[in-house]
N, C-alpha and C positions, 0 to 999 in steps of 0.2 A: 741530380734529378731535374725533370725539364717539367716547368710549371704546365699546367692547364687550365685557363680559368675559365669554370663554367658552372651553370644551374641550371636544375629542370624546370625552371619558369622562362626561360626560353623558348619554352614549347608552348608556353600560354600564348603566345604572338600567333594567332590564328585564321590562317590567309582566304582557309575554303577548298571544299573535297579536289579541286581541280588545278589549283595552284601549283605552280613548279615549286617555288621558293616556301617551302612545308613545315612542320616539325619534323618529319621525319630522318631531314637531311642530318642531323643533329644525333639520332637515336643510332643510324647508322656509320657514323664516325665514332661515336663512344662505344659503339659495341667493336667495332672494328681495332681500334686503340686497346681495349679491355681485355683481347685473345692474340694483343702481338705478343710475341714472343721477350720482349723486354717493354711490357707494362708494367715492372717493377720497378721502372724507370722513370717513370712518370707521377707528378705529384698533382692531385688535382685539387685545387682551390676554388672557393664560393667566391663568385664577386660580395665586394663591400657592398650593405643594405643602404638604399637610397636616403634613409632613415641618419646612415650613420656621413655618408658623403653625400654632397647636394651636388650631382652634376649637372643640377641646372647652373651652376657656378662659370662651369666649361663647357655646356651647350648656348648661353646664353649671348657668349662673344662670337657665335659661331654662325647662330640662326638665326631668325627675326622674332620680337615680339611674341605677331601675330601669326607667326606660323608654330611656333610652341605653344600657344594658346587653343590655336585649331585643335594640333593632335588628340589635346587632352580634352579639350572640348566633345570631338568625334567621339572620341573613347569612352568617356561619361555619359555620352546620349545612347552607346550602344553598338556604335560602330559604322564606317561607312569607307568609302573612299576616295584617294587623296585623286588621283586617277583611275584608267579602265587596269590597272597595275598592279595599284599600292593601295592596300588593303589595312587600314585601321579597325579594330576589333577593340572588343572594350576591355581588355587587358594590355593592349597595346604600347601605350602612352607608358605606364610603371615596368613592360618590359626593356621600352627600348632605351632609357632611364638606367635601367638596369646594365645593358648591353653597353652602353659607354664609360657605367665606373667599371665594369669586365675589363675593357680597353685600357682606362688609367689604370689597375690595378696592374697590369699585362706590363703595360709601361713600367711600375712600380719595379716589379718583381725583375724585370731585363736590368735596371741601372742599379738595384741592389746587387745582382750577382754577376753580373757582364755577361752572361749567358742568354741564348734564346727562350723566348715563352710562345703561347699559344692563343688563343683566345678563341671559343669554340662557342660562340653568340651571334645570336639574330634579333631582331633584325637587321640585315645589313646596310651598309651606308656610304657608298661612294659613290651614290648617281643624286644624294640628296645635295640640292642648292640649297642657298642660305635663304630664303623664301617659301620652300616647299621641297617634299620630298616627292620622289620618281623611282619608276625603275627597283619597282617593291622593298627600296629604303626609304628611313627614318630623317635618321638625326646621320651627320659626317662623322661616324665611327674614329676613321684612320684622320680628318682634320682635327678635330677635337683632340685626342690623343699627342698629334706631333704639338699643339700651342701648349698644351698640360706639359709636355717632356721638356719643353722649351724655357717654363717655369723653374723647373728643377733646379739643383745646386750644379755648375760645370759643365751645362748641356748648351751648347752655342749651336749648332747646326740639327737638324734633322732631316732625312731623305724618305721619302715612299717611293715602293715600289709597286705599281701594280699588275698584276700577272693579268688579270680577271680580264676573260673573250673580250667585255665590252669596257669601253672608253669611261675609266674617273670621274666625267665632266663634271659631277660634285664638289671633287676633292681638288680637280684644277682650279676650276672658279675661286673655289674658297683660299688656297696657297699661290696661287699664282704672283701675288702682289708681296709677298713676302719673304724677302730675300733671306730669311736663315733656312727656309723649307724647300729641299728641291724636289721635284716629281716625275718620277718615268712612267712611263704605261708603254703597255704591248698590247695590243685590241685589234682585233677584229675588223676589217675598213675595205666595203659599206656593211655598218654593221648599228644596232642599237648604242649610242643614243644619237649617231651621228657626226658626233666632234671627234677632237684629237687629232688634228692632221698635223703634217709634222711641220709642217707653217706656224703652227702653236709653241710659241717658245716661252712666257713666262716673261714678266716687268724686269726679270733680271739674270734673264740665260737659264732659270731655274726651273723650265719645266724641258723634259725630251719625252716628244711621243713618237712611237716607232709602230704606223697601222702595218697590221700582216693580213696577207692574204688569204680567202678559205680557202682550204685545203693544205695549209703551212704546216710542215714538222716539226721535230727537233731539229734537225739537219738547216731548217730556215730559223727559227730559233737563238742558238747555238751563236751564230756571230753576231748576232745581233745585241748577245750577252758581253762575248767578250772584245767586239770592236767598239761598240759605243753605250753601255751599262756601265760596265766597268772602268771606262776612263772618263765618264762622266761623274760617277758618283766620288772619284777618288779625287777628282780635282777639287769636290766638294767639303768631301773631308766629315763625312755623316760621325756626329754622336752618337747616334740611335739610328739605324733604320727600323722600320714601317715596312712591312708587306700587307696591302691588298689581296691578302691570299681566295682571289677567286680560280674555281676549280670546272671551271666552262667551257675550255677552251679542249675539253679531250674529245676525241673522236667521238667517246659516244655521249654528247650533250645532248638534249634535243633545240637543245635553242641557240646553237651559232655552227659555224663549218669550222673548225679547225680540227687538225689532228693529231693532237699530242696524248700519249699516253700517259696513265698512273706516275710510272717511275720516271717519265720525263721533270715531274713536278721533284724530285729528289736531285738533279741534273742541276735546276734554277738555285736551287736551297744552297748548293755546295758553290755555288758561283758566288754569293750573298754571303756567305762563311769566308770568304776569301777578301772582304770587303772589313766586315764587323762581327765578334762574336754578339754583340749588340743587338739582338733583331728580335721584334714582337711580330709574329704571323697573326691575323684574324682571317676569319670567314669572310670573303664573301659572296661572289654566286659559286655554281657548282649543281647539278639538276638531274644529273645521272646518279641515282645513289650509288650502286656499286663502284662506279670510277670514284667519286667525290670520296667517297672512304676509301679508296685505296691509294687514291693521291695525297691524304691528308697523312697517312702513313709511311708512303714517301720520304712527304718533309720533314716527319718529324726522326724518321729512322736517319737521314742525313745529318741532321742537329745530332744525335746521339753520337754517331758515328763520329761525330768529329771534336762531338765534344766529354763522351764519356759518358 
């Protein structure tokens, strides 16, 4: 069985009629997941209630004070936002609270069975700095997550990967300084949020950013996987990998130039399978519903495939 962990109060994270980053993206992966053909394969789990896990415990090393304070502040006054972007609503703050014990539970569930999980939560979080969130995230999802796994019993490394059109600069900031965390990205460059050039190496060789150009395939892709992904993570020696599984980068996004397909995102999966069966996928952009459900499909159909 390959874990899923998600709730429909993920959908209370409410951006506004015109927003890419929706509930909707959410309604259409689950329904998409629910008529594949091995949806009996799939086990789906509630994240732990906020109630029962305080992830303020592991957002608090993460973020600032005052910028956790904010969210929930906004949130409680009714709603406002962080940017012209990033949209706080007054469910906001306890969803995205929620969205990070998703993440550790995600984590939970990978090092109990060595197998891949999922995490199928918004709001997303790899453009949020440890000051403020950007780039219609929160809280550092995928950082939060790798210092949690790091805690664990026998977990000494952890890697991210991030696929998503645009640049981590979230997730670098926050890891960069920390040598058991390594971080790859493949983004988009010139592209939102700007950073990631491949000048960017990390306090300790621990970050590789690889910008592609729009209009890039699989075919551009593809080596990029397997001459410097692959022999940088293995030098590393990941416990756990982390995917950044943003889903923005296919052809038909509306918000970046690249051109990869659905089942390219299945192509990535099986290169990461070669690596660790150790891997939590989460959300995070993706804006074309029908591609975004059917790359999430992809990944998950490649995990099965490889793992039964």
């Amino acid at each position: 069985m390959l874990p899923i962990v998600y709730s429909d109060r993920f959908l209370e994270h409410l951006t506004g009629p015109y927003h890419p980053e929706k509930p909707e993206r959410l309604t259409v992966i689950k329904t998409a997941l629910e008529q594949a053909s091995w949806a009996e394969q799939l086990q789906w789990l509630p994240p732990t209630p906020v109630t029962e896990r305080d992830p303020l415990a592991w957002i608090t090393p993460i973020h600032t004070a005052d910028y956790i304070h904010k969210v929930q502040s906004l949130a409680e006054a009714g709603g406002s936002y962080l940017d012209p972007d990033t949209v706080v609503s007054p469910h906001s703050y306890q969803v995205a609270l929620l969205a990070v014990n998703a993440w550790l539970d995600g984590a939970d569930q990978v090092l109990t069975h060595q197998s891949p999980a999922f995490v199928l939560a918004r709001p997303p979080g790899h453009h949020a700095v440890q000051e403020t969130g950007m780039g219609f995230c929160l809280f550092s999802n995928v950082a939060i997550a790798a210092h949690y796994a790091l805690s664990q019993p026998g977990i000494e490394r952890v890697a991210i990967l991030d696929w998503d059109v645009h640049h981590g600069n979230g997730t670098q900031a926050i890891v960069e300084s920390h040598a058991q965390i390594a971080y790859c990205s493949l983004h988009q460059s010139p592209c939102y949020p700007g950073t990631g050039t491949a000048g960017e190496t990390g306090l300790h060789g621990n970050v590789l950013n690889l910008p592609m150009q729009a209009g890039s395939t699989l075919t551009d892709y593809e080596p990029k996987f397997r001459d410097q992904i692959m022999p940088f993570f293995q030098k590393f020696k990941p416990d756990l990998l982390l995917v950044s599984a943003g889903y923005d980068a296919n052809a038909a996004d509306p918000l970046a130039g690249v051109n990869l397909t659905p089942q390219d995102y299945g192509v990535f999966t099986q290169y990461c399978l070669q690596l660790t069966s150790n891997i939590l996928f989460g959300l995070e952009g993706g804006y074309d519903l029908p591609a975004l459900a059917q790359s999430v499909v992809a990944t998950l159909q490649a995990c099965l495939q490889a793992h039964g």
